[in-house]
C-alpha positions as CSV (number, residue, x, y, z in Angstrom):
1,X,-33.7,3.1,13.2
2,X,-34.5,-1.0,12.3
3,X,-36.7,0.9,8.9
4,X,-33.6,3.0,8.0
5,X,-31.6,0.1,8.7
6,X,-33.6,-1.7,6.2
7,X,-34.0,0.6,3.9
8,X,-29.9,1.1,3.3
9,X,-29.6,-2.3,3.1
10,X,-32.3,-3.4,0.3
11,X,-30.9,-0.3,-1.5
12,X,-27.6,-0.9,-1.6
13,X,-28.4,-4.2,-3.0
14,X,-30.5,-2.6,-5.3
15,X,-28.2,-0.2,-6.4
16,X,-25.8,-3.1,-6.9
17,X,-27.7,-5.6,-9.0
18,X,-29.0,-2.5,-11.3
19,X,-26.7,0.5,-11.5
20,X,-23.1,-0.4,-9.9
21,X,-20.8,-1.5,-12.8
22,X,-17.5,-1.4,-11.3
23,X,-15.2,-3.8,-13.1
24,X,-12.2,-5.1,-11.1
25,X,-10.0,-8.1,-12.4
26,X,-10.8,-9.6,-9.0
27,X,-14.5,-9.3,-9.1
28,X,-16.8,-12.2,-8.7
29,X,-13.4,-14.3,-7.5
30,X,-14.0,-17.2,-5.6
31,X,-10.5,-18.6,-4.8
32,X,-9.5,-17.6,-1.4
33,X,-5.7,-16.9,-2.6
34,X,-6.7,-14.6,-5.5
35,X,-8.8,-12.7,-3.7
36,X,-6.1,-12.6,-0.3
37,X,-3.5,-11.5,-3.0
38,X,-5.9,-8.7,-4.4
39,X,-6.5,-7.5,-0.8
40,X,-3.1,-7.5,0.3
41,X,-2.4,-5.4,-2.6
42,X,-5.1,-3.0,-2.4
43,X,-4.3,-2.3,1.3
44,X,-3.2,1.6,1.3
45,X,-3.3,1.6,-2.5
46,X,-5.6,2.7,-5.2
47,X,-7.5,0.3,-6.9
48,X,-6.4,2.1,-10.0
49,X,-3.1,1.3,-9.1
50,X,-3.2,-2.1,-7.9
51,X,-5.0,-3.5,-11.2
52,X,-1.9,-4.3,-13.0
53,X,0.1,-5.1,-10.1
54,X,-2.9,-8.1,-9.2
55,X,-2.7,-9.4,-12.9
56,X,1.5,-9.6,-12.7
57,X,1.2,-11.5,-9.2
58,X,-1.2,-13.9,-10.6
59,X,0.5,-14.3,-13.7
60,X,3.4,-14.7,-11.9
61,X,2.6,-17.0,-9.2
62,X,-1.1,-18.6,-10.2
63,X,-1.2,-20.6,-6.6
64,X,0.3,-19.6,-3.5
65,X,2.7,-22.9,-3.7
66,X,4.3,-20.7,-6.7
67,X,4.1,-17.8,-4.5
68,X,5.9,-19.3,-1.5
69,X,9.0,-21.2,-3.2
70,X,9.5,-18.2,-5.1
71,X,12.7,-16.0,-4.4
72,X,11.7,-13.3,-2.3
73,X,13.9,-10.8,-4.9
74,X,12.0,-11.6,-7.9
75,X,8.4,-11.1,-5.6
76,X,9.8,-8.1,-4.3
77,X,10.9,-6.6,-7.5
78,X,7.3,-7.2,-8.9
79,X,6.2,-5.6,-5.6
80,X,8.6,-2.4,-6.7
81,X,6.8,0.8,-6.9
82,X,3.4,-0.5,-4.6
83,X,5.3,1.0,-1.1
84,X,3.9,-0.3,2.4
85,X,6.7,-2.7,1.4
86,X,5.7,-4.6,5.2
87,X,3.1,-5.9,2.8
88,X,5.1,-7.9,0.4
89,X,7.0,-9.7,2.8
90,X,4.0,-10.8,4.9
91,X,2.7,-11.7,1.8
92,X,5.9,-13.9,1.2
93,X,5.7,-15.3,5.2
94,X,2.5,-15.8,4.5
95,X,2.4,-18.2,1.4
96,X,5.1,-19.8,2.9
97,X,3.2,-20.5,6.4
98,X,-0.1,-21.7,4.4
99,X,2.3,-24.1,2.0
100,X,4.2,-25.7,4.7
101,X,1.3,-25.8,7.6
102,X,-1.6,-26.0,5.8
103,X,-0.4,-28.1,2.7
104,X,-1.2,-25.2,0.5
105,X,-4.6,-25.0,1.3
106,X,-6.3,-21.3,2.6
107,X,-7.7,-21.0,6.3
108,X,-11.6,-21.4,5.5
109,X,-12.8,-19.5,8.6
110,X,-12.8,-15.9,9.8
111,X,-10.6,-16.8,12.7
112,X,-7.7,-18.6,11.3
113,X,-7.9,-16.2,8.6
114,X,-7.4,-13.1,10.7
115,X,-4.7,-15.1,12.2
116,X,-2.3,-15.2,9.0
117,X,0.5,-12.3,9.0
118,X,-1.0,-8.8,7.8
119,X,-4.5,-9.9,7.7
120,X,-6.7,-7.6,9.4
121,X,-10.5,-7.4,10.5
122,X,-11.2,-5.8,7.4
123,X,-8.9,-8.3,4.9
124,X,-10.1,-11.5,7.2
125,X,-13.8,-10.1,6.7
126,X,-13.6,-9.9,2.7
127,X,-11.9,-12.9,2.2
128,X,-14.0,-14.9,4.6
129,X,-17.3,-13.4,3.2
130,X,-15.9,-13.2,-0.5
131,X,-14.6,-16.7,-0.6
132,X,-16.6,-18.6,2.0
133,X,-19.9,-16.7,1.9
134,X,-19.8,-16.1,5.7
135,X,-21.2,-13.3,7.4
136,X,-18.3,-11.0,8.2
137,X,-19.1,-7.2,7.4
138,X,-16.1,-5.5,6.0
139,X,-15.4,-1.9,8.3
140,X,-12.7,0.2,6.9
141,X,-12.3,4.0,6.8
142,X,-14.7,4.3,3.6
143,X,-17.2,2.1,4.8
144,X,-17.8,4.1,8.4
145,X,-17.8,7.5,6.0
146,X,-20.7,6.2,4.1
147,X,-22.4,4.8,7.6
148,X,-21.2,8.0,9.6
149,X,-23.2,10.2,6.2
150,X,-25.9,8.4,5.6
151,X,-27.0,7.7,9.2
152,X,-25.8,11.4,10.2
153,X,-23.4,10.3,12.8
154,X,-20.6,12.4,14.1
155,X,-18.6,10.4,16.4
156,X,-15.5,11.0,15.2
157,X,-14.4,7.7,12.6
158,X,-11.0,7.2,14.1
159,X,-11.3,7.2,17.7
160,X,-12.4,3.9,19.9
161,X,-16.0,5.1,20.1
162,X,-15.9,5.5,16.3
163,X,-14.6,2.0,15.7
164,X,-16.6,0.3,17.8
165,X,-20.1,2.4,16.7
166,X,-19.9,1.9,13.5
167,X,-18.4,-1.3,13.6
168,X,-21.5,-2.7,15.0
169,X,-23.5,-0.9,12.7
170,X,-21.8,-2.4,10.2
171,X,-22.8,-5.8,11.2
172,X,-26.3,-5.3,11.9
173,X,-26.9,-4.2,8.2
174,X,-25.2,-7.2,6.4
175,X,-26.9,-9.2,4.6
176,X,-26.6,-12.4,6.1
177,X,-28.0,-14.9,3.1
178,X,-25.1,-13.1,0.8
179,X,-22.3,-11.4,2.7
180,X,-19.7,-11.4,-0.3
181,X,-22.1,-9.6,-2.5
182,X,-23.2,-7.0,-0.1
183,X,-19.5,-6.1,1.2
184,X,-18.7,-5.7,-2.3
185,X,-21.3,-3.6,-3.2
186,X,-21.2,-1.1,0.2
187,X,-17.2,-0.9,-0.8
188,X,-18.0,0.2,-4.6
189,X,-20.6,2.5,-3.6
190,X,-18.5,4.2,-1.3
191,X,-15.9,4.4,-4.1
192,X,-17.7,5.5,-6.6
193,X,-21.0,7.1,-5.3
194,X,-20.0,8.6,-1.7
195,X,-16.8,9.7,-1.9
196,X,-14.6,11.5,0.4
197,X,-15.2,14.5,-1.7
198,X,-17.3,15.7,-4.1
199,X,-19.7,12.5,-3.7
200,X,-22.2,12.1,-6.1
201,X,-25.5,13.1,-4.1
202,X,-27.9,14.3,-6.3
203,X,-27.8,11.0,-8.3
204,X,-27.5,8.9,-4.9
205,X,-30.4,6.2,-4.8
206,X,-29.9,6.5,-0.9
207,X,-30.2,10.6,-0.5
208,X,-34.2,10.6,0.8
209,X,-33.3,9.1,4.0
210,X,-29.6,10.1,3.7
211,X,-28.8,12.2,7.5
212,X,-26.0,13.9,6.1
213,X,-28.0,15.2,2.4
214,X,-30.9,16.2,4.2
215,X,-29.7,18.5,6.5
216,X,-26.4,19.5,4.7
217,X,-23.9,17.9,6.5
218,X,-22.6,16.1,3.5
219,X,-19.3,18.5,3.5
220,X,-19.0,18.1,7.5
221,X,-19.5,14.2,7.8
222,X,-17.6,12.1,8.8
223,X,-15.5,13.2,11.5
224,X,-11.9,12.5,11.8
225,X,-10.0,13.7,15.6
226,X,-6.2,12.6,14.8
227,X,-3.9,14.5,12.9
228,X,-0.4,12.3,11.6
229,X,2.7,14.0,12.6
230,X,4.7,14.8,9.8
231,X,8.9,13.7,9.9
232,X,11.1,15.2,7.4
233,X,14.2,13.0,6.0
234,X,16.5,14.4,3.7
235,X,18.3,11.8,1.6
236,X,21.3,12.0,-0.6
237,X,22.1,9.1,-2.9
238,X,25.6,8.7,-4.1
239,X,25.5,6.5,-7.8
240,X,29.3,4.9,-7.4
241,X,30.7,3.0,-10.3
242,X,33.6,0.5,-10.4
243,X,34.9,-2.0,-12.8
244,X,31.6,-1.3,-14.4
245,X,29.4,-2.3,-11.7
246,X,27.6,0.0,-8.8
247,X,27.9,0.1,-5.3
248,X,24.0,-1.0,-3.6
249,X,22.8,-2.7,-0.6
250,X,19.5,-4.0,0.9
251,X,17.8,-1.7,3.7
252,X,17.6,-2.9,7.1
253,X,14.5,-3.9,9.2
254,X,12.4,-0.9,11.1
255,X,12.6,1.4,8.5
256,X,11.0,2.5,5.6
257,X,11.9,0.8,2.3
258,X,12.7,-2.5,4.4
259,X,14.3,-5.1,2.1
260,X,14.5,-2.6,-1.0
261,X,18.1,-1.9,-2.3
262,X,19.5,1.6,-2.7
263,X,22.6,3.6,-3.4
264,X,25.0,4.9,-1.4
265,X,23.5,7.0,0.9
266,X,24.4,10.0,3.5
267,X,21.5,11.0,5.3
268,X,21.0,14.7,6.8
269,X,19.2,15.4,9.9
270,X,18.0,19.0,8.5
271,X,17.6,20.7,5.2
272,X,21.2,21.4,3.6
273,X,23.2,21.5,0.2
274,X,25.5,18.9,-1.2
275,X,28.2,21.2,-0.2
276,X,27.6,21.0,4.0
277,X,26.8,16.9,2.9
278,X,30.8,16.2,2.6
279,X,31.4,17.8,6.0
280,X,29.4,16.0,8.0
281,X,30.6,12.8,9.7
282,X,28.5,10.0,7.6
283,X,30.4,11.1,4.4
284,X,33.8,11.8,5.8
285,X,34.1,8.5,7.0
286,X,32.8,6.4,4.0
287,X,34.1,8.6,1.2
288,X,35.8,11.6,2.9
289,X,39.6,9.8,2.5
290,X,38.7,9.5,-1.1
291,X,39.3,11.2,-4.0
292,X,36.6,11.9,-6.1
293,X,35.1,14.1,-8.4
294,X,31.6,15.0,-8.7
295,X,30.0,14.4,-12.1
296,X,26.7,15.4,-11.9
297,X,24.0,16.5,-8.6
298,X,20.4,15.7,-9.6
299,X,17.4,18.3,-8.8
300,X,15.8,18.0,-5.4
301,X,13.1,15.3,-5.4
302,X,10.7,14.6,-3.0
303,X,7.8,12.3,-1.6
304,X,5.5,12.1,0.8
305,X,4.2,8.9,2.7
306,X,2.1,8.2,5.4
307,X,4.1,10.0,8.4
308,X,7.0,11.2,6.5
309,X,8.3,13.5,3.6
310,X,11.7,12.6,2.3
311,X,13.6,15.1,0.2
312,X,17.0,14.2,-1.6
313,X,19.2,14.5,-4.3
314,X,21.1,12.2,-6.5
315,X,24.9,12.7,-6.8
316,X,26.9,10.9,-9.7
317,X,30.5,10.8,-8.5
318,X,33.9,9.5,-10.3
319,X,36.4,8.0,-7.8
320,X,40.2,8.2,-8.6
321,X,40.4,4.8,-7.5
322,X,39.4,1.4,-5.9
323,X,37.5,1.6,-2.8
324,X,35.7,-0.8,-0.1
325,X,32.7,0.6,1.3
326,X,31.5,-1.1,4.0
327,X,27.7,-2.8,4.2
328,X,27.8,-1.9,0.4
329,X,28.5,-4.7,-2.4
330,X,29.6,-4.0,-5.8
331,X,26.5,-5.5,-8.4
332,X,26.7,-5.8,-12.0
333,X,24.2,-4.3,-14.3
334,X,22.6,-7.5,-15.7
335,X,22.1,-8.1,-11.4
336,X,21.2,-4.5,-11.0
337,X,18.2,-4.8,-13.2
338,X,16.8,-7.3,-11.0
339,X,16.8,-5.5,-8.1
340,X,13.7,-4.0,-6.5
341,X,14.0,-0.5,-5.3
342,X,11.7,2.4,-3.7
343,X,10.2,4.9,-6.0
344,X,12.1,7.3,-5.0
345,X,15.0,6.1,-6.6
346,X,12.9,5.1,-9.6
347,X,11.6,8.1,-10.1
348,X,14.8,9.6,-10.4
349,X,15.8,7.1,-12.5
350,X,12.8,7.4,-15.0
351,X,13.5,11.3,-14.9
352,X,16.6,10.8,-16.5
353,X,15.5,7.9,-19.1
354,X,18.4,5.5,-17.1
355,X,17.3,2.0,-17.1
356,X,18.3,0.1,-13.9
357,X,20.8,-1.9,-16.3
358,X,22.3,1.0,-18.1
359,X,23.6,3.8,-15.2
């Protein structure tokens, strides 16, 4: 075990320093904000996506003084689009807690990093071993399928055992004298080398003492024992115009989209049309008392997250005259365009070439 343990080791570093080419706008980073911003960022998200989104942050807000007196609209709005929006405001707790009790400098151990607001193990280890050189191994989901492959080891990656095996194993196999290098390099290799699927083993400089290769088990490895239940939410958004302004408000804590704005919504507990939407209670007591006529009803869109599905349509309506609708506020369209809303809405938006400033 200690001469395969060796062996991954000095060739993932090999593999690093000769082949692995990865570029990343973050790579190499030494400033413990950057590289807490670009991990924050690429938590749940493709590093694909979050390229741009890291270069609009930092050009944004270059320290995390900048970051922290900034209004929380204007970060969210940059945020708009990312999701996991719990994300953007710890990052915004966050930068305010390290400006006000740390005088703006970053935690510089593992500890009081981990102890910072949506900083994990995994985020505390990168930063801490990225920014600090300290020897923190970084254990996500892609790191324990490359361990659970290479050392042929089916204990199923999401369960306690799991966790805590490869965790472990994790550690024993980082180099100590340069943690930031070899975290970075066992992340990129299993990025870009062995992947969830379709990995590229026959090119791998690891596959000759590679468990999984050898015997096959490339396809079976790792092992995963939970299965997310799925909720379905359908969602329809009402677009309401008045006095040339739109009706919005902000979402509410402990749900999805929290602190994202929206339209006027009427949610349905199960699939339906528009046409069973105005009988049910929600409507008839914001808008059933109204008169209104419907100008247009969008498509059905759809998107999936992590544990739900959400299905919807949008709904342009014309009221026949003034109305208060309560928790709503009426916003103008210069305000309107500096809102930050879920992709959902977006999307829609996009579809039908609307800018946010021009409904």
């Amino acid at each position: 075990m200690a001469t395969q343990q060796k062996y991954f080791t000095n060739g993932l570093l090999q593999w690093n320093s000769k082949i692995n080419n990865r570029p990343m706008p973050w790579k190499g980073e030494k400033d413990p904000y950057k590289i807490w911003l670009s991990e924050i960022i690429l938590q749940q998200t493709r590093v694909e996506q979050g390229w741009d989104y890291y270069n609009r942050f930092v050009a944004a807000f270059p320290t995390v003084e900048e970051l922290a007196k900034a209004p929380e609209t204007k970060v969210f709005k940059l945020w708009e689009g990312l999701g996991y929006y719990t994300r953007c405001k710890n990052l915004i707790a966050t930068a305010k807690f390290i400006t006000a009790e740390c005088a703006g400098k970053f935690p510089a151990t593992y500890d009081t990093i981990l102890g910072l607001k949506g900083v994990g193990p995994y985020t505390a280890a990168a930063i801490a071993s990225f920014a600090y050189n300290l020897p923190y191994a970084v254990v996500d989901g892609n790191v324990f399928r490359v361990l659970s492959r290479f050392f042929e080891n089916a204990t199923a990656i999401d369960s306690t055992e799991g966790k805590n095996i490869f965790t472990k194993l994790a550690n024993e196999l980082l180099d100590k004298k340069q943690p930031g290098i070899y975290n970075q390099a066992l992340m990129d290799f299993g990025a870009v080398v062995c992947k969830p699927k379709l990995p590229l083993c026959k090119t791998c400089p690891l596959q000759s003492k590679c468990g999984a290769y050898l015997k096959g088990l490339v396809d079976v490895l790792p092992v995963k024992e939970k299965k997310i239940n799925q909720k379905t939410r359908w969602l329809f958004y009402f677009i309401i115009q008045q006095d040339e302004k739109v009706y919005v408000r902000k979402r509410g804590t402990k749900d999805i989209w929290e602190n994202l704005y929206e339209f006027v919504l009427i949610e349905s507990p199960a699939a339906t049309e528009f046409a069973q939407v105005k009988k049910t209670p929600g409507f008839i007591k914001l808008l059933g008392k109204t008169g209104l006529s419907i100008e247009t009803i969008s498509k059905l869109y759809s998107q999936k997250l992590t544990h739900q599905t959400i299905h919807g349509q949008f709904i342009k309506i014309k009221l026949q005259k003034s109305v208060q609708l309560e928790g709503y506020e009426l916003v103008s369209e210069k305000k309107l365009a500096l809102l930050p809303f879920p992709k959902f809405i977006t999307t829609y938006l996009k579809d039908k070439n609307v800018s946010l400033n021009l409904l």
